[in-house]
PDB file of N, CA, C and O in Angstrom, chain B, residues numbered from 101:
ATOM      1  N   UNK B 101     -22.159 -13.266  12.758  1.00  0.00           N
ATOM      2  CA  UNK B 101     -20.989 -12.457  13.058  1.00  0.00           C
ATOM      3  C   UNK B 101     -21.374 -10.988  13.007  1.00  0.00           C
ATOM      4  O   UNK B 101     -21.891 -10.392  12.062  1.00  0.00           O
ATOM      5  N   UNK B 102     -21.016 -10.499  14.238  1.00  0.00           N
ATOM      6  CA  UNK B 102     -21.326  -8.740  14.127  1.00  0.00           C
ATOM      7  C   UNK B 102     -20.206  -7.892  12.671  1.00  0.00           C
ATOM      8  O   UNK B 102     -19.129  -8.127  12.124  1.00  0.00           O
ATOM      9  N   UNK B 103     -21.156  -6.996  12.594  1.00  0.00           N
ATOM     10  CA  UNK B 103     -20.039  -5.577  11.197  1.00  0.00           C
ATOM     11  C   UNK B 103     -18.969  -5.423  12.442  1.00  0.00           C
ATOM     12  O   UNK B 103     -17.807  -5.215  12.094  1.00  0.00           O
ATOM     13  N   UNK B 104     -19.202  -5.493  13.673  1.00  0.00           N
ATOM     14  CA  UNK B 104     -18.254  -4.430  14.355  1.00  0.00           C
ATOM     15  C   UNK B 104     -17.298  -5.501  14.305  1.00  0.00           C
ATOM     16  O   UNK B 104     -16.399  -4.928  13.689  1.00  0.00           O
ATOM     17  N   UNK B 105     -16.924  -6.515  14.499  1.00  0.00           N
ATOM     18  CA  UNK B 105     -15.966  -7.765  14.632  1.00  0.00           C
ATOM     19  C   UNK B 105     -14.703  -7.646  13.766  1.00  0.00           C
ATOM     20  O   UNK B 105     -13.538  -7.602  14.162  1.00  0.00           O
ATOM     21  N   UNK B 106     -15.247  -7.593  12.269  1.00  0.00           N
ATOM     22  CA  UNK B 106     -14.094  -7.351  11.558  1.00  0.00           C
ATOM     23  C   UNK B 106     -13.284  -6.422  11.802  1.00  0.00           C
ATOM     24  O   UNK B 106     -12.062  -6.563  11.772  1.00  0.00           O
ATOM     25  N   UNK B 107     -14.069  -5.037  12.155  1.00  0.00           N
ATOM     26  CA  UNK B 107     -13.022  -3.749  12.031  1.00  0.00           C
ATOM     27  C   UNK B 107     -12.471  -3.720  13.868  1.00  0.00           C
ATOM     28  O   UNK B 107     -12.107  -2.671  14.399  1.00  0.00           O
ATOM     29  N   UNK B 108     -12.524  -5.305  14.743  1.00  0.00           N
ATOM     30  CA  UNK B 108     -11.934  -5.017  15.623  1.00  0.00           C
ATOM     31  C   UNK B 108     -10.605  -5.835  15.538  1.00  0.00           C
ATOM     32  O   UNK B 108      -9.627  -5.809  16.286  1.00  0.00           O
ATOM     33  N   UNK B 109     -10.855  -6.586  14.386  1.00  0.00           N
ATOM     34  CA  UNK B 109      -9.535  -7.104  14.339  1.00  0.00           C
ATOM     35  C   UNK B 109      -7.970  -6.154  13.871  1.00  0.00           C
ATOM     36  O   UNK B 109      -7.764  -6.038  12.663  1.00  0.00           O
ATOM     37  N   UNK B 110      -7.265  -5.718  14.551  1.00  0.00           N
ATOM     38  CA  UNK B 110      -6.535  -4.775  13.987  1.00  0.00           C
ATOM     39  C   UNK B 110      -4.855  -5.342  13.731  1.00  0.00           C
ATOM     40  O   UNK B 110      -3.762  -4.789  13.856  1.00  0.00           O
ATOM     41  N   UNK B 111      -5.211  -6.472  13.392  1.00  0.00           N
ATOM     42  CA  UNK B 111      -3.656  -7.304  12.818  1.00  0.00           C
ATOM     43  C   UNK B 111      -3.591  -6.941  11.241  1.00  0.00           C
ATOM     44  O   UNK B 111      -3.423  -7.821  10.397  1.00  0.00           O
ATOM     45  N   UNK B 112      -3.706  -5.871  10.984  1.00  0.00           N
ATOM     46  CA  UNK B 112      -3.601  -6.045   9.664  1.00  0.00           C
ATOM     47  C   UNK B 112      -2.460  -5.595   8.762  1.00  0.00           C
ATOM     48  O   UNK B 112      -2.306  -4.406   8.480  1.00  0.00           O
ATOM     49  N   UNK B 113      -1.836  -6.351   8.413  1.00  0.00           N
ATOM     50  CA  UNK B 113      -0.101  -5.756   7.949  1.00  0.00           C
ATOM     51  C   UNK B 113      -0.528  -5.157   6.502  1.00  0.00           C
ATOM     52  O   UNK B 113      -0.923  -5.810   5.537  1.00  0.00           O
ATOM     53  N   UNK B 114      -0.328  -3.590   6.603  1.00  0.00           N
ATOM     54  CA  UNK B 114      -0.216  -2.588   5.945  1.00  0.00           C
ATOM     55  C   UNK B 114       0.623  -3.105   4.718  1.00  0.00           C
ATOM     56  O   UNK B 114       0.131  -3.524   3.671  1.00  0.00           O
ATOM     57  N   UNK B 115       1.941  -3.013   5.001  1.00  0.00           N
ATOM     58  CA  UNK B 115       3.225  -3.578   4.036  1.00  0.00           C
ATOM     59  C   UNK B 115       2.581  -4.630   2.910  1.00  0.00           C
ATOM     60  O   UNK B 115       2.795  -4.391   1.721  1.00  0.00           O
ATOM     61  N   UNK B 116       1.634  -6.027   3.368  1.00  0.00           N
ATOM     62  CA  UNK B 116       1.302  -6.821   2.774  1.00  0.00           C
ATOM     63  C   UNK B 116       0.400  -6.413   2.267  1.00  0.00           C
ATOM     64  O   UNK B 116       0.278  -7.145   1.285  1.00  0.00           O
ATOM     65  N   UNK B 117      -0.667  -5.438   2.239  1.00  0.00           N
ATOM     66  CA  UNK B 117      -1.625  -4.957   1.599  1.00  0.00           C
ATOM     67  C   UNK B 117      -1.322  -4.446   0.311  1.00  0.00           C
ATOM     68  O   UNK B 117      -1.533  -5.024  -0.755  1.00  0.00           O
ATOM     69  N   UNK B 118      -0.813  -3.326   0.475  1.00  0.00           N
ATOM     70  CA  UNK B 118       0.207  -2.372  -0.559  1.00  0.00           C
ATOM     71  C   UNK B 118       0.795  -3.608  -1.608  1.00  0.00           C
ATOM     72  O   UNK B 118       0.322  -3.737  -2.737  1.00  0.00           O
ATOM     73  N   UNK B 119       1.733  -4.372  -1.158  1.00  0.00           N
ATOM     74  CA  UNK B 119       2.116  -5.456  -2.173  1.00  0.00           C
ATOM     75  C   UNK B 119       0.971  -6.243  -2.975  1.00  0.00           C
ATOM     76  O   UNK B 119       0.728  -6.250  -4.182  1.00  0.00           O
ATOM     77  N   UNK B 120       0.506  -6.735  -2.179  1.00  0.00           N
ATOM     78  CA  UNK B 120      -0.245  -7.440  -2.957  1.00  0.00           C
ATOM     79  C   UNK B 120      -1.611  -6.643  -4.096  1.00  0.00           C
ATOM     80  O   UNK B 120      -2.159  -7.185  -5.056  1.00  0.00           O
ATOM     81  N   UNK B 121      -1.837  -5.305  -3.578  1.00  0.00           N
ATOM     82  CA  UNK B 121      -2.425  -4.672  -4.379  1.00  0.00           C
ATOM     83  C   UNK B 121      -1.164  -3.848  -5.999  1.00  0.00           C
ATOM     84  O   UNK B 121      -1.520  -3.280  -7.031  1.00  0.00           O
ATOM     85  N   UNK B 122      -0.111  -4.095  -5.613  1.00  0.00           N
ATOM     86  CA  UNK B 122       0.682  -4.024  -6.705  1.00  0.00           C
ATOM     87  C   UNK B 122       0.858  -4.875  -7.445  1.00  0.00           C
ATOM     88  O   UNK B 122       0.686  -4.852  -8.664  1.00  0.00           O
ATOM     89  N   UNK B 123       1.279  -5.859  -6.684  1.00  0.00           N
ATOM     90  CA  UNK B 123       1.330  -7.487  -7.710  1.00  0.00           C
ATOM     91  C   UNK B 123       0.227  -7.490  -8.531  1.00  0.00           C
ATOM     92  O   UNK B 123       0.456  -7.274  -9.722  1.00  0.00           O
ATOM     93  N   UNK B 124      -0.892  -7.676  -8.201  1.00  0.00           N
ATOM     94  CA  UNK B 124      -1.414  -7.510  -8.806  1.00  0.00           C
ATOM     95  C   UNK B 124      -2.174  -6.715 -10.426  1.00  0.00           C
ATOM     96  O   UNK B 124      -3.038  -7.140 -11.193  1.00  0.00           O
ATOM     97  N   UNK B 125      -1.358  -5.421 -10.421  1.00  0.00           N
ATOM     98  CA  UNK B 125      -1.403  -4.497 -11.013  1.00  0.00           C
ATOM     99  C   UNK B 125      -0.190  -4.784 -12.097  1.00  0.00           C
ATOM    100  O   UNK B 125      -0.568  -4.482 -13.229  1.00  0.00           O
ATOM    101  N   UNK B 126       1.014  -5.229 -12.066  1.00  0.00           N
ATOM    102  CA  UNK B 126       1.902  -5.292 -12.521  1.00  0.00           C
ATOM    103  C   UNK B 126       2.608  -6.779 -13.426  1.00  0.00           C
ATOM    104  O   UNK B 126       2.660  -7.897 -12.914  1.00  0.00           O
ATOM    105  N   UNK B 127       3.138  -6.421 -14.951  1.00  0.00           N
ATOM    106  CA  UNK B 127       3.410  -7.370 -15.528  1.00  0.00           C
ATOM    107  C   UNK B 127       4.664  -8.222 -14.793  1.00  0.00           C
ATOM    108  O   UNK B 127       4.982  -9.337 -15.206  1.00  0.00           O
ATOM    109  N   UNK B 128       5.175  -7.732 -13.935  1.00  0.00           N
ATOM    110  CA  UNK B 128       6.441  -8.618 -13.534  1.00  0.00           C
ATOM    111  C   UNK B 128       5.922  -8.696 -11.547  1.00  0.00           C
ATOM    112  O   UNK B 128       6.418  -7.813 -10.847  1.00  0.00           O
ATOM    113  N   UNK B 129       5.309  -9.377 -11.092  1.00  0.00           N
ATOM    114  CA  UNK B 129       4.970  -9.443  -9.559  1.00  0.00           C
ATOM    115  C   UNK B 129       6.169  -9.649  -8.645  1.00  0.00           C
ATOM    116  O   UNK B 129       6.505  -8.990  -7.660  1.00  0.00           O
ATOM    117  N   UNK B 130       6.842 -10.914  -9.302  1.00  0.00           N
ATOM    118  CA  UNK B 130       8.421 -10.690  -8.771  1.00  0.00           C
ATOM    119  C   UNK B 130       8.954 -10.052  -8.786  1.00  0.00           C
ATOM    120  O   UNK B 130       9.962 -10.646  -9.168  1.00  0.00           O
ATOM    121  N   UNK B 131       9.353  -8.655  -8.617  1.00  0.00           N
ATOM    122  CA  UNK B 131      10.242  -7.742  -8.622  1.00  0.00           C
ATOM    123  C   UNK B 131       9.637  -6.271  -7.764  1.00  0.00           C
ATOM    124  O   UNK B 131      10.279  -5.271  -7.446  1.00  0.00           O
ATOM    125  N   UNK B 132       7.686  -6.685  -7.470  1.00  0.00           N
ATOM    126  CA  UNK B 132       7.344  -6.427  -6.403  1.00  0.00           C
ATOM    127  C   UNK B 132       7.819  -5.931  -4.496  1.00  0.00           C
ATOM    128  O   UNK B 132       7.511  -6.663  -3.555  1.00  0.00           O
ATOM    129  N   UNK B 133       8.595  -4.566  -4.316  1.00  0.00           N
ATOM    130  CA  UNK B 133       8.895  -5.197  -2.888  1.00  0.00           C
ATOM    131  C   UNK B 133       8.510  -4.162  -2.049  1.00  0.00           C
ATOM    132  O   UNK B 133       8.599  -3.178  -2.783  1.00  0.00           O
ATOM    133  N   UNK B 134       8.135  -3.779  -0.958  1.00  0.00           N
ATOM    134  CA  UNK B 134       7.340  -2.466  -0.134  1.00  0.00           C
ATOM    135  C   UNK B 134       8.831  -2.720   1.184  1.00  0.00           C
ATOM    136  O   UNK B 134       9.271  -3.712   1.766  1.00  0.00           O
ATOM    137  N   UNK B 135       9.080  -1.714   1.181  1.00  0.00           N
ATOM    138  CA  UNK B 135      10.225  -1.465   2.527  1.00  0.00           C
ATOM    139  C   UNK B 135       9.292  -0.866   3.536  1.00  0.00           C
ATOM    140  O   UNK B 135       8.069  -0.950   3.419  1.00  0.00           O
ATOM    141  N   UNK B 136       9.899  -0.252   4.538  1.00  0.00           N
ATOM    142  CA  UNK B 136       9.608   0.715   5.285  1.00  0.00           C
ATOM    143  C   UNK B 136      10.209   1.685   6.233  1.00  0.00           C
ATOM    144  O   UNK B 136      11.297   1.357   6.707  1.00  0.00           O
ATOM    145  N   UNK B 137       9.703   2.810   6.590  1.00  0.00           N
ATOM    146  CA  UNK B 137      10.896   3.407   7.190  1.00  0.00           C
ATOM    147  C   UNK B 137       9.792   4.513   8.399  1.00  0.00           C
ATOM    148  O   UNK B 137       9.079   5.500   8.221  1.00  0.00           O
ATOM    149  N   UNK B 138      10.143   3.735   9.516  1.00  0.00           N
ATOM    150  CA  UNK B 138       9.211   4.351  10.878  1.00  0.00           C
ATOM    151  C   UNK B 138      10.259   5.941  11.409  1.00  0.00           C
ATOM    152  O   UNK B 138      11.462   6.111  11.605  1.00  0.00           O
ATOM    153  N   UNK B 139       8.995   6.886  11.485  1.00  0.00           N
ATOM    154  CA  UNK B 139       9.607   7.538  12.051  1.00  0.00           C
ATOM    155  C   UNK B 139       8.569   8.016  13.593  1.00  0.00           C
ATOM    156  O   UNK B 139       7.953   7.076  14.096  1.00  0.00           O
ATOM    157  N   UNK B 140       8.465   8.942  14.044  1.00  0.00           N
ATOM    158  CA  UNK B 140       8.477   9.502  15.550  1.00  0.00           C
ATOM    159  C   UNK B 140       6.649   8.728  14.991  1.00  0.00           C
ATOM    160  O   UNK B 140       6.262   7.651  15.443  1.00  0.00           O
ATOM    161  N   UNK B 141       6.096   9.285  14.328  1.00  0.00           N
ATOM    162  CA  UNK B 141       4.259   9.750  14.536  1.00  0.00           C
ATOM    163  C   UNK B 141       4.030   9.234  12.864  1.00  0.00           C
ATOM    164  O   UNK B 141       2.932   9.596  12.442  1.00  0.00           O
ATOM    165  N   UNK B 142       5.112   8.233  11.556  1.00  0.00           N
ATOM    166  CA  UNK B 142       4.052   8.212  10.694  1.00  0.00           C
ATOM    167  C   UNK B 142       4.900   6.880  10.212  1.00  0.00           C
ATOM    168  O   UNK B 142       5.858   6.451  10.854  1.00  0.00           O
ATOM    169  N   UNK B 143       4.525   6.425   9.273  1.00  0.00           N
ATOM    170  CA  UNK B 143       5.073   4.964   8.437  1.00  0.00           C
ATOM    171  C   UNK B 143       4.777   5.570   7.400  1.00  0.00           C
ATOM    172  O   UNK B 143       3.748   6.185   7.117  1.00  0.00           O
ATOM    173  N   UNK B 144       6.075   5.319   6.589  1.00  0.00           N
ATOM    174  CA  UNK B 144       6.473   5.145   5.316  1.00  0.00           C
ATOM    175  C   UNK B 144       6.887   3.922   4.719  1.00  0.00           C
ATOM    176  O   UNK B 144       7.799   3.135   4.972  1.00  0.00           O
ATOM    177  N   UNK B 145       5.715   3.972   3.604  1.00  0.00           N
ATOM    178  CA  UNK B 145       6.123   2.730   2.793  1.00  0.00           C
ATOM    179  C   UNK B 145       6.764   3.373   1.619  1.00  0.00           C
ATOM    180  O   UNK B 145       6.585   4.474   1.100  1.00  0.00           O
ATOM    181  N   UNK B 146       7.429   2.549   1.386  1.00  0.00           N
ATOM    182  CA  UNK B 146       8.034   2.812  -0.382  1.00  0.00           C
ATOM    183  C   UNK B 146       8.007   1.586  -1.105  1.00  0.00           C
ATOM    184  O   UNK B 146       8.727   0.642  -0.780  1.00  0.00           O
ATOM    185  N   UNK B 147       7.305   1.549  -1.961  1.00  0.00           N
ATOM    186  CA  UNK B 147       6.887   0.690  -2.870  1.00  0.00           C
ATOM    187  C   UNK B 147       7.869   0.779  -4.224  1.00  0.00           C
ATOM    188  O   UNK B 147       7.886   1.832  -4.861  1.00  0.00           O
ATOM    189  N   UNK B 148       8.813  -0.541  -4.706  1.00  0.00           N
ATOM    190  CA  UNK B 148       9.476  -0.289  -5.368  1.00  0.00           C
ATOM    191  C   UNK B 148       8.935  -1.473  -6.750  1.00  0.00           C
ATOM    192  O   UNK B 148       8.583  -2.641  -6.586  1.00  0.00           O
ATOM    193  N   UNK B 149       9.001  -0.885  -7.769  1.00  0.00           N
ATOM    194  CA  UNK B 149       8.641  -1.988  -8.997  1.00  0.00           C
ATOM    195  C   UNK B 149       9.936  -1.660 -10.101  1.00  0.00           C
ATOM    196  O   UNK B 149      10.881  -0.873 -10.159  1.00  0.00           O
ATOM    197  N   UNK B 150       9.400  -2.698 -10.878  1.00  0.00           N
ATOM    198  CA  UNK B 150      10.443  -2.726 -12.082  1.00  0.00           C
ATOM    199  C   UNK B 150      10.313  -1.624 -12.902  1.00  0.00           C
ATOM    200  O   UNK B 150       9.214  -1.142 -13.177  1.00  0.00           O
ATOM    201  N   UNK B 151      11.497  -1.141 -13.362  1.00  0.00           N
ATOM    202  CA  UNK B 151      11.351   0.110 -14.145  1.00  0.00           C
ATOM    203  C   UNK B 151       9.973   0.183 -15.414  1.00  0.00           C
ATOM    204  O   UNK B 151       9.256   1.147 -15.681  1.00  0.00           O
ATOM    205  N   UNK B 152       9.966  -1.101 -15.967  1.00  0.00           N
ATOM    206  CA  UNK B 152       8.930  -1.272 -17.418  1.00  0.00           C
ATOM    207  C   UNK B 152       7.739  -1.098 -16.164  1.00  0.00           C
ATOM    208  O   UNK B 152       7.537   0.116 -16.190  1.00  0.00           O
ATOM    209  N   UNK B 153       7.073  -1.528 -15.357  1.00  0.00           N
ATOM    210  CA  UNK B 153       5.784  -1.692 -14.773  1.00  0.00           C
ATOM    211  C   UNK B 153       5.899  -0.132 -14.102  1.00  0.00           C
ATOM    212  O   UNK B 153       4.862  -0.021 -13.448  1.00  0.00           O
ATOM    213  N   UNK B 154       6.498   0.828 -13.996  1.00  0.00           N
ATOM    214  CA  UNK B 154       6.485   2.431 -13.551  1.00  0.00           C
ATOM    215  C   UNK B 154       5.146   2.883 -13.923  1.00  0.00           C
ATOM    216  O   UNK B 154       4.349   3.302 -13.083  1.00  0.00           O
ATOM    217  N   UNK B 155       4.812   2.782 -15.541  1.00  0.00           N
ATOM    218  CA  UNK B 155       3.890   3.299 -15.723  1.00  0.00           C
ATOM    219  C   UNK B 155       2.109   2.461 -15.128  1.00  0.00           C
ATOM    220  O   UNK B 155       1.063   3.073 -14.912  1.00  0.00           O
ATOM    221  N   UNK B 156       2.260   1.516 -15.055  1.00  0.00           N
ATOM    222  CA  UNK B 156       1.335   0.918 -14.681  1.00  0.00           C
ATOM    223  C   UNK B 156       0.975   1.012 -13.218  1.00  0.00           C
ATOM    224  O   UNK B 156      -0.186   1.259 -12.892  1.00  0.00           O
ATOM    225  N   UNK B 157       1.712   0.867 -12.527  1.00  0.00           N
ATOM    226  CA  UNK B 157       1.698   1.989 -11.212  1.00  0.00           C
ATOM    227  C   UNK B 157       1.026   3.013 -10.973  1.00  0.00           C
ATOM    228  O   UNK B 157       0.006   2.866 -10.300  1.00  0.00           O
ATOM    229  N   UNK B 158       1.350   4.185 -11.392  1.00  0.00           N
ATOM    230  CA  UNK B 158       1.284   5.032 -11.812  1.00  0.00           C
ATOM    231  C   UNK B 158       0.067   6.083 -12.218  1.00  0.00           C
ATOM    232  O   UNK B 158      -0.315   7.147 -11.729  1.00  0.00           O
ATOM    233  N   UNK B 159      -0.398   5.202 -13.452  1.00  0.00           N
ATOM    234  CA  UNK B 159      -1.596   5.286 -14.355  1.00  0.00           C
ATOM    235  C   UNK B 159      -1.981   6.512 -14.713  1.00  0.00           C
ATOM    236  O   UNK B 159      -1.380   7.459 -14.206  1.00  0.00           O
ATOM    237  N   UNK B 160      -2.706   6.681 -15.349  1.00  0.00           N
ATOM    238  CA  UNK B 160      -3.220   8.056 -16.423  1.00  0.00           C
ATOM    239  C   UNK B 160      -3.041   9.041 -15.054  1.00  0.00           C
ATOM    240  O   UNK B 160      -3.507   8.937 -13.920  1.00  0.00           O
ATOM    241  N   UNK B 161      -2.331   9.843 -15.555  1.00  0.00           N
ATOM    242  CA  UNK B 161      -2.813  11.290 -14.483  1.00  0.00           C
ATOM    243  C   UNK B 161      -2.552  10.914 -13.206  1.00  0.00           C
ATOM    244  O   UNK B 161      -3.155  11.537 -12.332  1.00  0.00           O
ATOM    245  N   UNK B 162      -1.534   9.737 -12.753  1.00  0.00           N
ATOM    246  CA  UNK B 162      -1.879   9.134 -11.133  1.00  0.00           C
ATOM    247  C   UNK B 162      -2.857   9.172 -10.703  1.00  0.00           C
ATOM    248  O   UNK B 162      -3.226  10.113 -10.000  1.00  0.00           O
ATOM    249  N   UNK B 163      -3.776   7.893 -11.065  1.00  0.00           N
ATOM    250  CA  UNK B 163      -4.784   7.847 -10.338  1.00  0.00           C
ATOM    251  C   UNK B 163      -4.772   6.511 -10.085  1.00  0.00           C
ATOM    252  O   UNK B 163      -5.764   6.179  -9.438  1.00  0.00           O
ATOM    253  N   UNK B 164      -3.796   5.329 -10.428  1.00  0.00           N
ATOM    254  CA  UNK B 164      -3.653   4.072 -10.494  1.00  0.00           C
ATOM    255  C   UNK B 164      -2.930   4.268  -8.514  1.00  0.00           C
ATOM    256  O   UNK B 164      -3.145   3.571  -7.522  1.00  0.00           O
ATOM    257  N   UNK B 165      -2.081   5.514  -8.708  1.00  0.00           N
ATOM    258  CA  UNK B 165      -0.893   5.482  -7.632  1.00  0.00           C
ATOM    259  C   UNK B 165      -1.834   6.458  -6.350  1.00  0.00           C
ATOM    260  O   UNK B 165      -1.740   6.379  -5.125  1.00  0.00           O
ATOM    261  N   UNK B 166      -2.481   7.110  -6.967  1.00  0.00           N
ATOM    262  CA  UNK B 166      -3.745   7.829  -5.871  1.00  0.00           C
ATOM    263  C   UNK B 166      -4.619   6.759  -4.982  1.00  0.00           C
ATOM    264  O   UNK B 166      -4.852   6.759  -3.773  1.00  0.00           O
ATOM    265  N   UNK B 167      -5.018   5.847  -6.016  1.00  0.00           N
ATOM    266  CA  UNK B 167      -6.131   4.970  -5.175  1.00  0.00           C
ATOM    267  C   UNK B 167      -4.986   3.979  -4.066  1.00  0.00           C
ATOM    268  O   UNK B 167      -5.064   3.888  -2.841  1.00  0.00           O
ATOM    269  N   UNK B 168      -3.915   3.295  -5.039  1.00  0.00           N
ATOM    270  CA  UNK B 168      -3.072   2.644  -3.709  1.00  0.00           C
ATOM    271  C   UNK B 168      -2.992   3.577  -2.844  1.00  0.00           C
ATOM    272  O   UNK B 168      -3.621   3.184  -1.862  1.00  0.00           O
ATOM    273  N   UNK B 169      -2.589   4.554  -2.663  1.00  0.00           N
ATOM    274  CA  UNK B 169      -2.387   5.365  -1.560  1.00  0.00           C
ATOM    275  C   UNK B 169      -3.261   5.670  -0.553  1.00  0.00           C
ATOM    276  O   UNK B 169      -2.987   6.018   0.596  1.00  0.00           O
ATOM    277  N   UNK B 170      -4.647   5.470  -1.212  1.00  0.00           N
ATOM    278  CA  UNK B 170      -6.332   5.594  -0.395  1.00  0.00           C
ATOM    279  C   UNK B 170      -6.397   4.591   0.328  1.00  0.00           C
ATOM    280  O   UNK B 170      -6.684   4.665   1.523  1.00  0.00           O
ATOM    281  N   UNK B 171      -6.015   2.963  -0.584  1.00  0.00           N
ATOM    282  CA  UNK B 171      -6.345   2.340   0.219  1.00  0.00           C
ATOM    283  C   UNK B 171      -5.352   1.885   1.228  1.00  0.00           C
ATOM    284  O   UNK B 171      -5.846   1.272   2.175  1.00  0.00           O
ATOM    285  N   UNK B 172      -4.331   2.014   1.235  1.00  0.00           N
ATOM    286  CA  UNK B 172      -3.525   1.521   1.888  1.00  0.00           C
ATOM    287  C   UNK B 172      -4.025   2.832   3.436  1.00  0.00           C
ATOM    288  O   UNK B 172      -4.299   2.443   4.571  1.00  0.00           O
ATOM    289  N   UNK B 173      -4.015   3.903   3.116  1.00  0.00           N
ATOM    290  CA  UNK B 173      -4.674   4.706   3.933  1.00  0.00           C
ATOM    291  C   UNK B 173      -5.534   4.439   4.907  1.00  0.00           C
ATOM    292  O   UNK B 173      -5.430   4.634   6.118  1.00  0.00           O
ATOM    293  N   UNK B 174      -6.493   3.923   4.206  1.00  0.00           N
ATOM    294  CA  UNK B 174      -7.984   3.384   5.049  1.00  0.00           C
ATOM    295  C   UNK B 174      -7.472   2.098   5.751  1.00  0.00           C
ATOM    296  O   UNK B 174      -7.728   2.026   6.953  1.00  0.00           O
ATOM    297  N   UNK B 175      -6.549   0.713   4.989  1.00  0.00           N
ATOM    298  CA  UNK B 175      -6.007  -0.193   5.920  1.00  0.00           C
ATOM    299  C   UNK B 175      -5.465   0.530   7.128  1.00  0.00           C
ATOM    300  O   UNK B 175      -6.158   0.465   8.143  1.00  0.00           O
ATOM    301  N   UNK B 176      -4.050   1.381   7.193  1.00  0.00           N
ATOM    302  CA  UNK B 176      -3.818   2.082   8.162  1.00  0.00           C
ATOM    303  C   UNK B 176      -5.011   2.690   9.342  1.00  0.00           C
ATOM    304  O   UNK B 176      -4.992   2.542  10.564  1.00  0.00           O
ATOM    305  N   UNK B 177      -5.936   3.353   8.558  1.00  0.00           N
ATOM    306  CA  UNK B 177      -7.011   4.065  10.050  1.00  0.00           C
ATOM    307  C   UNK B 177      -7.400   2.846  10.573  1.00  0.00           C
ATOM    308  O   UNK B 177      -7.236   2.855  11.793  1.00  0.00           O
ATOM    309  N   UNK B 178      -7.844   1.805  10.164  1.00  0.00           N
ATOM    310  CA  UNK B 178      -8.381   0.506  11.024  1.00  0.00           C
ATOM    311  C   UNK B 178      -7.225   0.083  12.189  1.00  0.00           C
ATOM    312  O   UNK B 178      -7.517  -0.402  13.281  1.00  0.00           O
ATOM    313  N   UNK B 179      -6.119   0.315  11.813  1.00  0.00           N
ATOM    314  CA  UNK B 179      -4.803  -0.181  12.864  1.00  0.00           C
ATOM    315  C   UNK B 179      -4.368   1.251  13.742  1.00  0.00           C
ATOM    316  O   UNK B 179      -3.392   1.284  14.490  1.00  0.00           O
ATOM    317  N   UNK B 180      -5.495   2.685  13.442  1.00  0.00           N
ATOM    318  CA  UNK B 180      -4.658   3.425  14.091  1.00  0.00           C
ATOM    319  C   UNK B 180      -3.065   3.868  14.085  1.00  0.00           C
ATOM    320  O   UNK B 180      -2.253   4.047  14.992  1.00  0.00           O
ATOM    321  N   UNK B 181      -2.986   3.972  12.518  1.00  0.00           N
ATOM    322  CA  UNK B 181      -1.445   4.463  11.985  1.00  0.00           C
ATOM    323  C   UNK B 181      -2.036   5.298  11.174  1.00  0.00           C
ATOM    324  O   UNK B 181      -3.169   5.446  10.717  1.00  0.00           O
ATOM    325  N   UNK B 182      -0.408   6.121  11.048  1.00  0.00           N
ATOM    326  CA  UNK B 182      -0.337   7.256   9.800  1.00  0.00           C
ATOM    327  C   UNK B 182       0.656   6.640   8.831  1.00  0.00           C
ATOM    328  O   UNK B 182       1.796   6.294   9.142  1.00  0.00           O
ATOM    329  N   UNK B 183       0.156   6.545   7.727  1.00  0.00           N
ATOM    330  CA  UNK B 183       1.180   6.042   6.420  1.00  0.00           C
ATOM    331  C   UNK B 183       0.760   6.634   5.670  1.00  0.00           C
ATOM    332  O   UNK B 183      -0.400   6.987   5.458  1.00  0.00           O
ATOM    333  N   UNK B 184       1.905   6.859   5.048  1.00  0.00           N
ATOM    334  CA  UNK B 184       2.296   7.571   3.855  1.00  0.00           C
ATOM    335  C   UNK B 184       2.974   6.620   2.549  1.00  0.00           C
ATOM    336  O   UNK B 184       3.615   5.636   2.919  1.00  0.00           O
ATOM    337  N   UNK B 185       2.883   6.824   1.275  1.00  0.00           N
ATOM    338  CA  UNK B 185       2.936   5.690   0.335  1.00  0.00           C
ATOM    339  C   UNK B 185       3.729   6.516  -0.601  1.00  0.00           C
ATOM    340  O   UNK B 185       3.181   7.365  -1.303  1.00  0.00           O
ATOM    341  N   UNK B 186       5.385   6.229  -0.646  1.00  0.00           N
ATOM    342  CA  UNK B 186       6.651   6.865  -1.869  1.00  0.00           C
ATOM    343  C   UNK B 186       6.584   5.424  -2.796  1.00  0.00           C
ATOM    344  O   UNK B 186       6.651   4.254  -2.420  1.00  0.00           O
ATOM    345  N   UNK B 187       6.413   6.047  -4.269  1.00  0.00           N
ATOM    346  CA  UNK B 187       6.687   5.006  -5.439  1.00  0.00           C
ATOM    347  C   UNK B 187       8.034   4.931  -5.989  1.00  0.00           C
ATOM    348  O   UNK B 187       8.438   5.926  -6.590  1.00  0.00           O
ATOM    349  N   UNK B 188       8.746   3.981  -5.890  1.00  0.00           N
ATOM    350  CA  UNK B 188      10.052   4.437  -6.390  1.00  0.00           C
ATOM    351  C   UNK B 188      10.379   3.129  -7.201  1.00  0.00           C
ATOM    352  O   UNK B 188      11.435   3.039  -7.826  1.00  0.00           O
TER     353      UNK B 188
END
């Protein structure tokens, strides 16, 4: 299989990324949910968790809530989108 193959597949749902890199992160996964809200030129996700899992989100200094935001970022450049990542 060619390197170039993977990064031509560009089905890659953003929304489900973001979640599942939270679930993961978080003592309650059920209560896990990413909306979205399209406008002219960017996607907004908003990632919503349970009030107790805020800080875990979050993390020292936001850097727990920096890296989701990177990666969900880098998913986006492979699909040719602009997203942006609100924690609420």
């Amino acid at each position: 299989m060619d390197n170039n193959t993977s990064l031509m597949n560009k089905d890659i749902d953003i929304k489900e990324v973001l979640a599942c890199m939270a679930r993961a992160i978080v003592d309650n996964p059920d209560s896990v949910t990413v909306t979205e809200q399209q406008t002219d030129d960017e996607l907004t996700l908003i990632l919503n968790v349970a009030e107790s899992d805020m800080g875990m989100i979050i993390g020292r200094h936001g850097k727990i809530a920096r890296a989701l935001r990177t990666v969900t970022k880098a998913a986006a450049k492979i699909t040719d989108k602009k997203v942006s990542v609100e924690i609420k």
